[in-house]
Residue, then its C-alpha position, 0 to 999 in steps of 0.5 A: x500500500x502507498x500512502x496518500x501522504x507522508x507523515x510528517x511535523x506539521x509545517x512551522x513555517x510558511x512562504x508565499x510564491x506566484x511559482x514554486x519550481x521543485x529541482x535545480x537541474x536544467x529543467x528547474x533552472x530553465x523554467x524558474x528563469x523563465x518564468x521569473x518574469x510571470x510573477x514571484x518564483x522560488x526555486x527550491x532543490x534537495x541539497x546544493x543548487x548544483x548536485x543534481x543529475x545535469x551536472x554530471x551530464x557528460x556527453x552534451x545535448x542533441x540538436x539539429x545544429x549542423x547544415x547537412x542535418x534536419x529536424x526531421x532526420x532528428x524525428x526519425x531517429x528519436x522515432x526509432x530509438x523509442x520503439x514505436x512508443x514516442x508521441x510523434x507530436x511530442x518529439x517534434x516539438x523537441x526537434x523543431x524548437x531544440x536548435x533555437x533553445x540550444x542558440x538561446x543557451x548559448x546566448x545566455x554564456x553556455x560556451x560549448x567546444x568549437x572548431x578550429x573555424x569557430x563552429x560548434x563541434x558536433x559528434x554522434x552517440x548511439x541511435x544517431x545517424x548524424x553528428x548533431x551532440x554539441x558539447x562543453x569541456x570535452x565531456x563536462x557539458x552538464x557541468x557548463x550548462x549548469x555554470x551558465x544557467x546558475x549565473x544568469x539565475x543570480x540576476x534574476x530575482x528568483x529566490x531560492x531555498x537549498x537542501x530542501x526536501x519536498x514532501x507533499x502536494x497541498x491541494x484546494x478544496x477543488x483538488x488543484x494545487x496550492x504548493x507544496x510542503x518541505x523539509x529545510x536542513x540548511x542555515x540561514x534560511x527556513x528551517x525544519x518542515x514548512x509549507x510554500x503556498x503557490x499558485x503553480x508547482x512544477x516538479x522538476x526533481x529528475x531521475x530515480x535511480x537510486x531505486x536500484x543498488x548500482x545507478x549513474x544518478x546522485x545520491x539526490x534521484x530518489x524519484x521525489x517528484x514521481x512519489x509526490x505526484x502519485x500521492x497527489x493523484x496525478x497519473x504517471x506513465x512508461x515508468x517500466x522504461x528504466x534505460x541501463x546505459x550501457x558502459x559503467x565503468x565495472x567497479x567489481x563484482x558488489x559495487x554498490x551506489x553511484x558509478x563512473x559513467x563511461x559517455x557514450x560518447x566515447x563510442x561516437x569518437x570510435x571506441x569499440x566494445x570486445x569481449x576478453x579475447x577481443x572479438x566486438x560482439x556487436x557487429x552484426x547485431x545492429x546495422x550501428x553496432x556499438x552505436x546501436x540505441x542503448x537498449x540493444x547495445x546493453x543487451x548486447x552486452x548482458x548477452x555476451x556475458x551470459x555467452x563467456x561467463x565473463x562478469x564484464x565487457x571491455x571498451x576499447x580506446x586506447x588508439x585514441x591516443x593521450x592527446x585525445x583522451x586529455x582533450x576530449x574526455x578529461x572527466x572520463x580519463x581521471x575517473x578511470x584513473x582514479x579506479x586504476x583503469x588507465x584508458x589510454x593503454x588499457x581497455x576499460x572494463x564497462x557494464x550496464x547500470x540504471x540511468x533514466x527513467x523514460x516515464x514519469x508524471x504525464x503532462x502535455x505539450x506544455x507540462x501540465x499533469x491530470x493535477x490542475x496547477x501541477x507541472x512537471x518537466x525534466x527526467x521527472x516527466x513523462x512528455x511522450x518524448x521517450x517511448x520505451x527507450x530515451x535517444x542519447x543526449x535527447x534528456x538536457x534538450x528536453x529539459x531546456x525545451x519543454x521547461x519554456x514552455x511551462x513558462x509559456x502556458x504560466x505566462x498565458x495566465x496563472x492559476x487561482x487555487x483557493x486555500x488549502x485544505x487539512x490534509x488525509x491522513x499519513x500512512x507508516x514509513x519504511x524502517x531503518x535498512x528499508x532503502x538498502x532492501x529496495x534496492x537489492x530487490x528491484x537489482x536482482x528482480x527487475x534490472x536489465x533482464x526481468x521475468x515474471x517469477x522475479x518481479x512477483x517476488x518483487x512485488x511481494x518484498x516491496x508489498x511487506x514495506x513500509x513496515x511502520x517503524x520509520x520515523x519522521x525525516x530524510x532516510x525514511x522519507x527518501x525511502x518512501x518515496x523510492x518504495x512508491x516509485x519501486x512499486x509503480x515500476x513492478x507493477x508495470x514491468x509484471x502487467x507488460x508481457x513483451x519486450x520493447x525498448x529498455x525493458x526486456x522479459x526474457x520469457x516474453x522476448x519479443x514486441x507485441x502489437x498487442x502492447x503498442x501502448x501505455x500503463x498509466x498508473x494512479x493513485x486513489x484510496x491507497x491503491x495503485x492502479x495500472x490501466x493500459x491505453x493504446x498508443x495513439 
């Protein structure tokens, strides 16, 4: 069972905003500054205003930039990559208005890596058949991304409040949003829980893959914003699509937490991946080999292994060169180093780990959710871009994109919830270990290859939690919250019997017509219902 809301101090204080924006990736910061300009806006993030996923962001942002490309050739690609599930109007939104979005960051001070003729440098990752990836510092381009966004923030009169948790939704008589209730850790600001009255909330708290025990998100992507909007009665969407990037750098058998992603982007320079007699398994499996869409090429990888008992693949780069490698993926190069891997003579040992989560809180072309005055963008929404598989470097520009337009429909008019009401009663909170059991059982049932007797065992340990021995605050909270999300992802992957995109059950190895479409889930009564629509 999913509680409606989370048990929690009352708040002890209270702020007043026009918007209240919930996250500080791209997609927060683009929609607080462009939305600063409709009203009073607060921006509030989990820890520090640069922790999240987009600073990690390694191998850039995909847009049509190049003369030789289109937003149509664009289309067809993101098309493809999602598995007949993209919305198509969706994603040409992305690639009609991504060239423009991307200039505008420029605009703002974002510097990406040039040419010797001054032009923007452009490289292909998987599922692309063109070079349209722009970049910054070689491999540090959400790091740059963010710098820019965070300076023009500093100038724009949006308040912001740090190390923020957001709990709940709080809702009119009416059921529209009215802001939002928190827990604030930091000095010098509001501190313990509190409450933000808002005209309009936007979630834009990013991914979720701290719900499994190895993920290349921050400790931060817990699912927040996913957990939030179940509690609230917003249908999410997709959220079996959970896409394992393909090359983490393998950390030995046990790695737990945060590992070192290996961009794919070095595979777009002309890395190869081999098993350890150096045979490059992926030729002939897909007309891109090792740049074939994340899903196939992680199943490539997982396949292989099962082939030689290996407990890896390898990378190959080391004709590169050292000049290349300082130059073009620094970040890559020192953490391999620092894991004593060293690139530039060696093959790096790579597996795949949790990475996006394709679905998330349903909205339209403008963000809204089934919530009146509740809005989501980012990796925490489910826009329709995706399907059942994310095309590379698609994640920043869909941010960027669909978080001015957010800004776009506020601007047009802001809502005018009444006061809010008493909330419903909060249901337990998961016990000390319950984060640490969630994930190994979402790891070991439904990771990379799934099945239905794993994921009804699954669905029977995330149905024991919580146990009710939590109390009130952050580790039992962020455990909620994953409970929540790890539910919502079971009880989908069980319902769909095929495999398409990144998910994969082996004893469905095949698409179905059948299941062209999508399991929406909802929130009511404490019970998780998942209905299917097809795809239109």
């Amino acid at each position: 069972m999913i509680s409606a809301r989370l048990a929690a101090p009352t708040p002890g204080w209270t702020r007043d905003a026009d918007v209240v924006v919930v996250g500080s990736g791209i997609a927060g910061l683009v929609a607080a500054l462009r939305c600063r300009p409709h009203g009073r806006v607060l921006l509030v993030t989990k820890a520090l205003l640069d922790a999240g996923s987009t600073r990690w962001a390694q191998g850039g942002i995909a847009a049509a930039l190049a003369p030789d490309d289109t937003p149509a050739e664009h289309l067809a690609d993101t098309l493809t990559a999602g598995v007949g599930l993209c919305a198509e109007d969706a994603v040409r939104v992305l690639v009609t208005e991504g060239p423009a979005a991307v200039r505008d960051l420029i605009a703002l001070g974002a510097a990406f890596d040039r040419s010797a003729g001054g032009e923007i440098s452009l490289t292909r990752e998987g599922g692309h058949h063109r070079r349209r990836i722009a970049h910054a510092g070689g491999d540090a381009t959400g790091a740059e991304i963010s710098r820019a966004l965070l300076a023009a923030l500093k100038e724009s009169g949006v308040e912001v409040i740090e190390h923020a948790l957001v709990l709940d939704l709080l809702r009119d008589a009416a059921g529209q949003a009215a802001g939002v209730t928190l827990h604030v850790m930091g000095e010098g600001q509001p501190h313990g829980v509190g409450a933000v009255r808002a005209r309009a909330v936007v979630l834009a708290t990013g991914g979720l893959g701290q719900v499994f025990s190895a993920t290349t998100n921050p400790e931060v992507s817990t699912g927040d914003g996913v957990a939030l909007a179940l509690r609230a009665g917003a249908d999410v969407a997709d959220l079996e699509f959970v896409q394992f990037h393909p090359t983490v750098l393998w950390l030995g058998a046990g790695a737990r937490g945060r590992q070192p992603l290996i961009s794919e982007a070095v595979r777009g320079e002309g890395a190869h991946l081999v098993d350890a007699a150096g045979v490059r398994f992926m030729v002939g499996r897909h007309e891109l080999a090792e740049l074939a869409p994340r899903d196939v090429v992680a199943k490539g990888i997982m396949n292989r292994m099962r082939e030689t008992g290996a407990d890896h693949m390898l990378l190959d780069a080391r004709h590169f060169g050292a000049a290349m490698w300082e130059k073009r993926f620094p970040t890559i190069l020192a953490a391999c180093r620092h894991h004593g891997v060293d690139p530039v003579t060696e093959p790096i040992p790579v597996v795949p780990a949790a990475h996006y989560a394709s679905g998330g809180v349903r909205t339209d072309l403008y963000g809204r959710t089934s919530v009146p005055g509740l809005y989501a963008c980012g990796e925490a929404a489910c826009t329709g871009v995706h399907g059942a598989n994310r095309l590379a470097s698609n994640s920043l520009l869909e941010g960027l994109v669909f978080a001015g337009r957010i800004a776009e429909a506020l601007g047009a008019g802001l809502p005018e919830p009444g006061e809010p009401v008493a909330p419903s009663a909060a249901g337990p909170l998961p016990g000390t270990g319950a984060r640490a059991a969630i994930q190994a059982t979402m790891t070991a049932h439904a990771g990379v290859v799934r099945t239905r007797e794993g994921l009804e065992t699954a669905a029977r340990d995330l149905a024991a939690l919580p146990d009710g021995g939590g109390e009130p605050g952050v580790p039992a909270w962020e455990a909620a919250n994953l409970h929540a999300v790890a539910t919502a992802i079971v009880t989908a992957a069980l319902q769909r019997t095929e495999t398409r995109g990144s998910h994969w059950r082996e004893d469905f190895p095949d698409a179905s017509e059948d299941w062209r479409g999508h399991l929406v889930g909802r929130l009511a009564g404490g019970t998780l219902t998942t209905t299917f629509e097809e795809h239109r």
